[in-house]
Backbone as a chain_set.jsonl record, in Angstrom:
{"seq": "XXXXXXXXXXXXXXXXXXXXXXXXXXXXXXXXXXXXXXXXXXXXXXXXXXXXXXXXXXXXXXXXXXXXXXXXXXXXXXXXXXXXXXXXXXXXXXXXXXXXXXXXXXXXXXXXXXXXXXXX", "coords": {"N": [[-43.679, 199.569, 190.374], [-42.458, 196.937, 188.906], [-40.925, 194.537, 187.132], [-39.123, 191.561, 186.303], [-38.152, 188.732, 184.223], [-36.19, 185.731, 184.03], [-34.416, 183.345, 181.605], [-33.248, 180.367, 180.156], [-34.279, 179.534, 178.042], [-37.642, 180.07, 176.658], [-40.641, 181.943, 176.233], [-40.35, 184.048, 173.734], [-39.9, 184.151, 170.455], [-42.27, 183.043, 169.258], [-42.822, 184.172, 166.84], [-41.669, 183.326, 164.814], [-41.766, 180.042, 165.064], [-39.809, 179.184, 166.07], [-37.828, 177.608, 168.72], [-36.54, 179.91, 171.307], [-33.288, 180.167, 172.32], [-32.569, 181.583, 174.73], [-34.762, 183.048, 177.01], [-35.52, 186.486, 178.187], [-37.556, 189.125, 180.044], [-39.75, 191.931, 181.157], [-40.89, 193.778, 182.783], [-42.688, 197.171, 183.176], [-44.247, 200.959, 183.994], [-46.137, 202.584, 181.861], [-44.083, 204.809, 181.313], [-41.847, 207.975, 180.593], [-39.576, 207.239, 182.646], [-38.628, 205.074, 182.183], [-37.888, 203.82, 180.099], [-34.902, 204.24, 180.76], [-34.549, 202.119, 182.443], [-34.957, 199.883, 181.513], [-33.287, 199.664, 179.311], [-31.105, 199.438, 180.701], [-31.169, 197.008, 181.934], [-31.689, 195.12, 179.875], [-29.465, 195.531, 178.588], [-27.668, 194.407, 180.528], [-28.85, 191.621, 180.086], [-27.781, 190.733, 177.559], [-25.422, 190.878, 177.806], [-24.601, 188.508, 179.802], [-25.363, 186.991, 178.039], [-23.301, 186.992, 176.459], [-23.056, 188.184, 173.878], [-22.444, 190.131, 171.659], [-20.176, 193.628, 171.88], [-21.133, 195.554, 170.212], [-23.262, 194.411, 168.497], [-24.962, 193.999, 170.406], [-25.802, 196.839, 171.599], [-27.127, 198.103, 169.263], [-29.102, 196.24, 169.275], [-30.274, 197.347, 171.409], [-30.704, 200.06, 170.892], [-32.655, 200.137, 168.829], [-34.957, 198.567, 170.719], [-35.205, 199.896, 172.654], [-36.218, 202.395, 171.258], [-38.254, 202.031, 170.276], [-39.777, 201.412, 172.325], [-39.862, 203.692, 173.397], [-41.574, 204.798, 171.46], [-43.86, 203.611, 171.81], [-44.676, 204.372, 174.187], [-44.902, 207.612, 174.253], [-46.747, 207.615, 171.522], [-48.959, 205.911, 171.444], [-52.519, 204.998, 172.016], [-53.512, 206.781, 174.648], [-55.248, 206.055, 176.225], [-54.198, 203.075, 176.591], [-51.657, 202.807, 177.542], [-50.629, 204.78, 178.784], [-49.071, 205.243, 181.687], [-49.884, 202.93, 182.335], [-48.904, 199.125, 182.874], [-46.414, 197.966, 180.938], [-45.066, 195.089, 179.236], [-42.433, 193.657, 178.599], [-40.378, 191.237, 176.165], [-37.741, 189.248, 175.667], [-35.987, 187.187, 173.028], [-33.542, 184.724, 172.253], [-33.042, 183.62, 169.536], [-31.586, 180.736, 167.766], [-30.386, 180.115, 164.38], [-30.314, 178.255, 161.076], [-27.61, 179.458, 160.794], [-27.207, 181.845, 161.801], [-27.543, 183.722, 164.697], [-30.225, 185.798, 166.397], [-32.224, 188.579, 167.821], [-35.131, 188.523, 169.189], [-37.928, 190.445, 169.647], [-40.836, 191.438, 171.383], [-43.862, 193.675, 172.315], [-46.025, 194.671, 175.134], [-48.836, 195.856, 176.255], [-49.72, 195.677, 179.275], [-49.337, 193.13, 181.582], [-47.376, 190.375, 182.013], [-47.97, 187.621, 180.113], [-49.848, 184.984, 180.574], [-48.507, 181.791, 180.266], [-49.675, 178.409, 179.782], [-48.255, 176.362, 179.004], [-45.213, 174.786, 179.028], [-42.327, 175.405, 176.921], [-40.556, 173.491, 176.153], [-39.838, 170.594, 177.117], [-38.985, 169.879, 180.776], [-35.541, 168.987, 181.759], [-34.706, 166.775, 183.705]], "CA": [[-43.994, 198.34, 189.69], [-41.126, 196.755, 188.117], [-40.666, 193.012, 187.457], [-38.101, 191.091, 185.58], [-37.68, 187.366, 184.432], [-34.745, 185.488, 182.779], [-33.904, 181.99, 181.407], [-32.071, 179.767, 179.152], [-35.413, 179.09, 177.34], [-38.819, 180.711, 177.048], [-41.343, 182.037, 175.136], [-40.168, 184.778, 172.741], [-39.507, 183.212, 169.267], [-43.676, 182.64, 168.977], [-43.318, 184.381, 165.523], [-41.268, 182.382, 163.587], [-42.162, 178.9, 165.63], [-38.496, 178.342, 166.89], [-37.805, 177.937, 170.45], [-35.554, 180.702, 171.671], [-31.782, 179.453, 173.37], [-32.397, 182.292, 175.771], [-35.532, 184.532, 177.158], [-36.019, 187.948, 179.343], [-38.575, 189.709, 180.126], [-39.632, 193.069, 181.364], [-42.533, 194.733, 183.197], [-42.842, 198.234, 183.884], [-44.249, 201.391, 183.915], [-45.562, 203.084, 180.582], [-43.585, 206.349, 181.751], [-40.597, 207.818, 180.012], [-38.287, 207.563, 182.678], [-38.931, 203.467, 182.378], [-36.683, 203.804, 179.234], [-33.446, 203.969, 180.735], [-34.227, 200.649, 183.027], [-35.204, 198.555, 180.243], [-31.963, 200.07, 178.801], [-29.674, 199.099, 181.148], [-31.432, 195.851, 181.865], [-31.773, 194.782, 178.569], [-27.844, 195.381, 178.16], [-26.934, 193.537, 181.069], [-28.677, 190.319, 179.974], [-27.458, 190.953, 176.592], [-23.785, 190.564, 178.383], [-24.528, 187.678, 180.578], [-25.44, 185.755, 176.867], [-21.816, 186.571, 175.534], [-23.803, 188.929, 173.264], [-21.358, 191.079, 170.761], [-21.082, 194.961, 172.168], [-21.48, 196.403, 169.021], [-24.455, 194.283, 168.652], [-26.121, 194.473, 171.776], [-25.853, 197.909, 171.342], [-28.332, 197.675, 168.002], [-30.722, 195.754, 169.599], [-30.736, 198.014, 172.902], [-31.225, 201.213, 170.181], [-34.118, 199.274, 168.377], [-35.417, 198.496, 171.392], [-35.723, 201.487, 173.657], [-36.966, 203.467, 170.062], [-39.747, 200.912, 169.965], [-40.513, 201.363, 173.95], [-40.154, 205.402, 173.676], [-42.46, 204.938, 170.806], [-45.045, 203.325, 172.574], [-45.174, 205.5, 175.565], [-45.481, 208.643, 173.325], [-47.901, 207.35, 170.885], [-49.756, 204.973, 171.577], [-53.315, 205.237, 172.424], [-53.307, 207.025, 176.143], [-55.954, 204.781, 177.488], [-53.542, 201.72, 176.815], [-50.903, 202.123, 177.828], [-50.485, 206.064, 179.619], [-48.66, 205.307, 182.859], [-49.866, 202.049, 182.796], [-47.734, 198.652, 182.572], [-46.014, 197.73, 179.995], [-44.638, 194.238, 179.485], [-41.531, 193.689, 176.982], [-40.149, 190.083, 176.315], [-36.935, 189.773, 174.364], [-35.817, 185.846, 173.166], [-32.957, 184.863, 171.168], [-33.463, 181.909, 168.376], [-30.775, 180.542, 166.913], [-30.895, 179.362, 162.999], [-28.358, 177.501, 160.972], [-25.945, 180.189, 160.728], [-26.865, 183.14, 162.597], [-28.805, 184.156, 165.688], [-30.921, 187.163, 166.191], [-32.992, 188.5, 169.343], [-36.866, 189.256, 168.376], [-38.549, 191.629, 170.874], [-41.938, 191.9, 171.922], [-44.085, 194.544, 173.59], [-47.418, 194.852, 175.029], [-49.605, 196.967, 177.361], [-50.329, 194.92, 180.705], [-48.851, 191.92, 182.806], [-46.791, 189.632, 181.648], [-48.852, 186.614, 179.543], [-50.363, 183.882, 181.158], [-48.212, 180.635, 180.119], [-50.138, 176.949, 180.258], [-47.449, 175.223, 179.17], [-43.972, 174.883, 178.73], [-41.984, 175.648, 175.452], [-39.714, 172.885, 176.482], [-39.972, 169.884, 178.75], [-37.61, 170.343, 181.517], [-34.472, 167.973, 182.382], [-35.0, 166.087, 184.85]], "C": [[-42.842, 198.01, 188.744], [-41.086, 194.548, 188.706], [-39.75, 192.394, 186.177], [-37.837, 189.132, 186.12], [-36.834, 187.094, 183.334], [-34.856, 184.03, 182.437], [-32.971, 181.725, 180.508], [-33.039, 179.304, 178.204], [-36.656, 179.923, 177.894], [-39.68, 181.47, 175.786], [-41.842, 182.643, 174.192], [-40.114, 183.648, 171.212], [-41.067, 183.03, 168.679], [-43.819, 182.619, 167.089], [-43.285, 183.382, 164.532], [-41.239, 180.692, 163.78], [-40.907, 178.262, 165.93], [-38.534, 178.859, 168.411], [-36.585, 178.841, 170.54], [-34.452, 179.954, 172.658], [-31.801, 180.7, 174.903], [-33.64, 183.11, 175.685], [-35.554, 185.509, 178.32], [-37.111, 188.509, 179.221], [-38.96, 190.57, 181.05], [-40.869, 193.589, 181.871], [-42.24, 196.317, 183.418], [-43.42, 199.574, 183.318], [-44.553, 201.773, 182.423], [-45.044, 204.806, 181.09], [-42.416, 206.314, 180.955], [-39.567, 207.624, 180.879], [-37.934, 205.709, 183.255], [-38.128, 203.097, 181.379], [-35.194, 203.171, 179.801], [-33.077, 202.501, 182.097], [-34.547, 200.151, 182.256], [-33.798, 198.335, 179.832], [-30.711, 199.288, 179.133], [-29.83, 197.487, 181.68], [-31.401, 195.013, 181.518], [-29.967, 194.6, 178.446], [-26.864, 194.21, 178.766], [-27.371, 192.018, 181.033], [-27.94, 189.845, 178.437], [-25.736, 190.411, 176.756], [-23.723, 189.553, 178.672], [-24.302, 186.543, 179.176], [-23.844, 185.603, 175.775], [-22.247, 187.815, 174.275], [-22.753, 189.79, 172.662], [-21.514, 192.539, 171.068], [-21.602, 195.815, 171.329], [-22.839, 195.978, 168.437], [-25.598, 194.523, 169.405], [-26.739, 196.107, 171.793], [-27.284, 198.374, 169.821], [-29.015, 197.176, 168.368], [-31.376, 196.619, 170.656], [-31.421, 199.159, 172.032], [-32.289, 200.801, 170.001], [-35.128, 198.939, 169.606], [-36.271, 199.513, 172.004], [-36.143, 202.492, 172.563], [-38.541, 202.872, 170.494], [-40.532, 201.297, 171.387], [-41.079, 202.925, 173.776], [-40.962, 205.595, 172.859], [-44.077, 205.073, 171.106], [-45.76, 203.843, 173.709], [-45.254, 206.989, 174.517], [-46.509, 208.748, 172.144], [-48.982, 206.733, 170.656], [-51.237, 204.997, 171.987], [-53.167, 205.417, 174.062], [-54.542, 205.998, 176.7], [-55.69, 203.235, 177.835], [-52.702, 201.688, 177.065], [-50.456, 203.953, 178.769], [-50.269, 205.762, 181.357], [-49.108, 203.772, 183.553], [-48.948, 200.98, 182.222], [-47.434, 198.031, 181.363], [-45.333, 196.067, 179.484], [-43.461, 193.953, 178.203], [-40.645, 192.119, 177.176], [-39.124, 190.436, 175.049], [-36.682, 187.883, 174.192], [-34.145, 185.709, 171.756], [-32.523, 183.389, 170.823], [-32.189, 182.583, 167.387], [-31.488, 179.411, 165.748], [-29.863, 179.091, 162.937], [-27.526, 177.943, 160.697], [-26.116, 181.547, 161.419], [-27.897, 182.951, 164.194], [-29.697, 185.835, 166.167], [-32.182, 187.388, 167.526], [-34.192, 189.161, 168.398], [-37.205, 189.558, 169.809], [-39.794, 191.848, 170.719], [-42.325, 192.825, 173.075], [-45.838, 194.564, 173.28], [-47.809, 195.493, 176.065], [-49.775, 195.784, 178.451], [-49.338, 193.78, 181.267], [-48.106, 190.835, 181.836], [-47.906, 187.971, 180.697], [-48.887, 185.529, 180.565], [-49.786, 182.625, 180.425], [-48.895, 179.386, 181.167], [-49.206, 175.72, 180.366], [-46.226, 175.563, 179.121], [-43.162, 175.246, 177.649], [-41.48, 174.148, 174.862], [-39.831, 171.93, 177.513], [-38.606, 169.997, 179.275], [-37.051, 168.863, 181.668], [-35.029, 167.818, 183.266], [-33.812, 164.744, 185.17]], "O": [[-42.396, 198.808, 187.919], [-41.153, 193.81, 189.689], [-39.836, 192.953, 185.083], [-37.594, 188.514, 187.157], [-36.654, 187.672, 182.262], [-35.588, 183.448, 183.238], [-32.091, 182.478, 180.092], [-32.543, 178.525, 177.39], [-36.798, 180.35, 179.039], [-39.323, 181.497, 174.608], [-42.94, 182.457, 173.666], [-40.331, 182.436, 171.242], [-41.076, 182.848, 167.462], [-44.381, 181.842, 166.317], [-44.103, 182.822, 163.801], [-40.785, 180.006, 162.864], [-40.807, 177.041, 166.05], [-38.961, 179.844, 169.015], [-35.609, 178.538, 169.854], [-34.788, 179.264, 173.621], [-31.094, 180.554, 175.9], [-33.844, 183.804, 174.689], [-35.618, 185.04, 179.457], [-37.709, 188.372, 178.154], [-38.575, 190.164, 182.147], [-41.832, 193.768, 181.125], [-41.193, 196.469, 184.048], [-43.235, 199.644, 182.103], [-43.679, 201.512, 181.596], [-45.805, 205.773, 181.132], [-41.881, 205.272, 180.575], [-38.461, 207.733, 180.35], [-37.316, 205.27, 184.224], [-37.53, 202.036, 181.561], [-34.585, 202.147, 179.49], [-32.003, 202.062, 182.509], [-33.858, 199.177, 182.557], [-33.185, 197.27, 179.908], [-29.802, 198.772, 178.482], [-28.831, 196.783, 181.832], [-31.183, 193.989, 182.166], [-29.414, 193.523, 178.224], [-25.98, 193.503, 178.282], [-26.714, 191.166, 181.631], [-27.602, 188.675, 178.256], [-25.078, 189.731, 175.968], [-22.816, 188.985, 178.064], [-23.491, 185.619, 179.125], [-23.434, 184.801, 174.935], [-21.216, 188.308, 173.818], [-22.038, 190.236, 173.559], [-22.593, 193.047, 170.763], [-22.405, 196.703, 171.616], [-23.574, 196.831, 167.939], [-26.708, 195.014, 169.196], [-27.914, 196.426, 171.971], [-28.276, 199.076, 170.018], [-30.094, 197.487, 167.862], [-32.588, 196.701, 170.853], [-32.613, 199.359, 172.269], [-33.117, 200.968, 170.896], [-36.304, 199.117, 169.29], [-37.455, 199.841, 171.928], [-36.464, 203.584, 173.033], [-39.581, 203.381, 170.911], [-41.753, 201.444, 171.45], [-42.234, 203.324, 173.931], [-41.515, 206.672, 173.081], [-44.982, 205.881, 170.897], [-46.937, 203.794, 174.067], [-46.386, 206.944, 174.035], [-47.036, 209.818, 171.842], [-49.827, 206.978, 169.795], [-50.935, 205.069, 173.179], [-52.792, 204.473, 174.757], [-54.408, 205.266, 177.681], [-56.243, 202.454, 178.61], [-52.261, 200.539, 177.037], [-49.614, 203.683, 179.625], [-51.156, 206.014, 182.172], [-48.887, 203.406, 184.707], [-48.203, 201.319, 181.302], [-48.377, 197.531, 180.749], [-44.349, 196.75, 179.199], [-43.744, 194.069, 177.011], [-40.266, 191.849, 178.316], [-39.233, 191.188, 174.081], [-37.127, 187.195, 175.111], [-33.891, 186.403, 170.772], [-31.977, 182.465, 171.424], [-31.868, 183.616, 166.8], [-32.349, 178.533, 165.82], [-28.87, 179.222, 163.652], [-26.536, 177.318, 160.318], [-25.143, 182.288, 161.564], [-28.745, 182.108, 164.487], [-29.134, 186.913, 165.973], [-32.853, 186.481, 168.02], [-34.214, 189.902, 167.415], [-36.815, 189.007, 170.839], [-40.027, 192.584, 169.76], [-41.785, 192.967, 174.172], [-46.57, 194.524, 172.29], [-46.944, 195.712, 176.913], [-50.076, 194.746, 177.862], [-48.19, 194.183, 181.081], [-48.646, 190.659, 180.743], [-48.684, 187.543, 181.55], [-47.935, 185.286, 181.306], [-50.701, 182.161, 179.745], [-48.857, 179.233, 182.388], [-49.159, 174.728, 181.093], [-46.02, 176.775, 179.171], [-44.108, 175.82, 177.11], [-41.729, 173.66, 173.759], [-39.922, 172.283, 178.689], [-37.528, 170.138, 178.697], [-37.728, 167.835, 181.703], [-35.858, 168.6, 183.731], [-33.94, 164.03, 186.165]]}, "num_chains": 1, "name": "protein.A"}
Protein backbone atom coordinates (compact mmCIF):
# COMPACT_ATOMS: atom_id res chain seq x y z
CA UNK A 1 0.00 0.00 0.00
CA UNK A 2 1.71 3.06 -0.97
CA UNK A 3 0.15 6.12 -2.63
CA UNK A 4 1.46 9.50 -3.42
CA UNK A 5 -0.07 12.88 -4.71
CA UNK A 6 1.55 16.20 -5.80
CA UNK A 7 0.52 19.71 -6.99
CA UNK A 8 1.11 23.31 -7.33
CA UNK A 9 -1.80 23.87 -4.86
CA UNK A 10 -3.71 21.87 -2.28
CA UNK A 11 -4.85 21.45 0.93
CA UNK A 12 -2.09 21.65 3.57
CA UNK A 13 -1.96 25.25 4.99
CA UNK A 14 -5.69 24.44 6.77
CA UNK A 15 -4.02 25.74 10.03
CA UNK A 16 -3.17 29.04 9.48
CA UNK A 17 -6.05 29.67 6.59
CA UNK A 18 -3.47 30.40 3.74
CA UNK A 19 -3.56 28.49 0.63
CA UNK A 20 -0.34 26.59 0.16
CA UNK A 21 1.90 27.51 -3.41
CA UNK A 22 2.64 23.82 -3.41
CA UNK A 23 1.08 20.37 -1.85
CA UNK A 24 2.26 16.48 -1.45
CA UNK A 25 1.00 13.94 0.04
CA UNK A 26 1.79 10.54 1.36
CA UNK A 27 0.06 7.24 2.20
CA UNK A 28 1.62 4.37 3.65
CA UNK A 29 2.16 1.80 5.90
CA UNK A 30 2.41 2.50 9.79
CA UNK A 31 5.68 0.21 9.75
CA UNK A 32 9.17 1.40 10.44
CA UNK A 33 10.62 0.54 7.33
CA UNK A 34 7.90 3.23 5.71
CA UNK A 35 10.34 5.87 7.16
CA UNK A 36 12.93 5.82 4.70
CA UNK A 37 10.19 6.20 1.66
CA UNK A 38 8.59 9.14 3.04
CA UNK A 39 12.28 10.19 3.42
CA UNK A 40 13.36 10.00 0.18
CA UNK A 41 10.05 11.08 -1.24
CA UNK A 42 9.59 13.89 0.76
CA UNK A 43 13.23 15.07 -0.40
CA UNK A 44 12.62 14.63 -3.88
CA UNK A 45 9.57 16.91 -3.97
CA UNK A 46 11.34 19.18 -1.73
CA UNK A 47 13.96 19.45 -4.88
CA UNK A 48 11.50 19.62 -7.64
CA UNK A 49 10.16 23.09 -5.53
CA UNK A 50 13.78 24.65 -5.76
CA UNK A 51 13.69 23.97 -2.00
CA UNK A 52 17.20 25.05 -0.16
CA UNK A 53 19.36 21.63 0.71
CA UNK A 54 20.21 22.67 3.93
CA UNK A 55 16.63 23.34 4.43
CA UNK A 56 14.96 20.55 3.00
CA UNK A 57 17.11 18.67 4.98
CA UNK A 58 15.34 20.26 8.40
CA UNK A 59 12.11 19.65 7.32
CA UNK A 60 12.92 15.93 6.09
CA UNK A 61 14.59 15.49 9.95
CA UNK A 62 11.36 17.03 11.56
CA UNK A 63 9.48 15.08 9.54
CA UNK A 64 10.57 11.48 9.59
CA UNK A 65 11.06 12.19 13.79
CA UNK A 66 7.37 13.02 13.78
CA UNK A 67 6.49 9.78 11.46
CA UNK A 68 9.02 7.42 13.59
CA UNK A 69 7.21 8.90 16.47
CA UNK A 70 3.96 7.91 15.51
CA UNK A 71 4.67 4.42 14.52
CA UNK A 72 6.40 3.76 17.92
CA UNK A 73 3.99 5.46 20.11
CA UNK A 74 1.07 5.94 19.21
CA UNK A 75 -1.85 4.02 20.32
CA UNK A 76 -1.33 0.33 18.54
CA UNK A 77 -4.91 0.03 17.59
CA UNK A 78 -4.49 3.30 15.41
CA UNK A 79 -2.21 3.22 13.69
CA UNK A 80 0.06 -0.45 14.25
CA UNK A 81 0.76 -1.53 10.68
CA UNK A 82 -2.00 0.26 9.58
CA UNK A 83 -2.05 3.36 7.02
CA UNK A 84 -0.80 6.28 7.64
CA UNK A 85 -1.50 9.38 5.58
CA UNK A 86 1.10 12.46 5.72
CA UNK A 87 0.37 15.75 3.72
CA UNK A 88 3.11 18.33 3.53
CA UNK A 89 2.05 22.10 1.87
CA UNK A 90 4.14 25.04 1.52
CA UNK A 91 2.46 28.71 2.25
CA UNK A 92 4.13 31.48 1.40
CA UNK A 93 3.88 34.87 3.69
CA UNK A 94 5.23 38.30 3.06
CA UNK A 95 8.72 37.49 3.55
CA UNK A 96 9.33 33.98 4.13
CA UNK A 97 7.89 30.58 3.28
CA UNK A 98 7.70 27.56 5.43
CA UNK A 99 6.32 23.86 4.76
CA UNK A 100 3.63 22.73 7.59
CA UNK A 101 3.21 18.93 7.76
CA UNK A 102 0.42 16.92 8.66
CA UNK A 103 -0.14 13.34 9.78
CA UNK A 104 -2.92 11.06 10.39
CA UNK A 105 -3.87 7.37 10.77
CA UNK A 106 -6.00 6.22 7.60
CA UNK A 107 -6.67 7.27 3.85
CA UNK A 108 -6.06 10.25 2.58
CA UNK A 109 -9.14 12.98 3.47
CA UNK A 110 -12.08 13.19 1.56
CA UNK A 111 -11.93 16.74 -0.34
CA UNK A 112 -15.55 18.44 -1.49
CA UNK A 113 -14.12 21.21 -2.80
CA UNK A 114 -11.37 22.88 -4.21
CA UNK A 115 -8.89 25.24 -2.32
CA UNK A 116 -8.64 27.12 -5.53
CA UNK A 117 -10.76 27.49 -8.62
CA UNK A 118 -8.90 26.10 -11.45
CA UNK A 119 -7.69 28.11 -14.72
CA UNK A 120 -9.46 27.52 -17.26
Amino acid sequence: MFEQTGSRAGPAGARTGRLPEAAWGIRVPGEAWSVGLVRGALRVWLGTLGWPDGHADDVVTATVEALTHAIRHAHPTRIEGGPLWLEAGVVVGAVSRSVEIALRPGAPPVRTSSPRPSAT
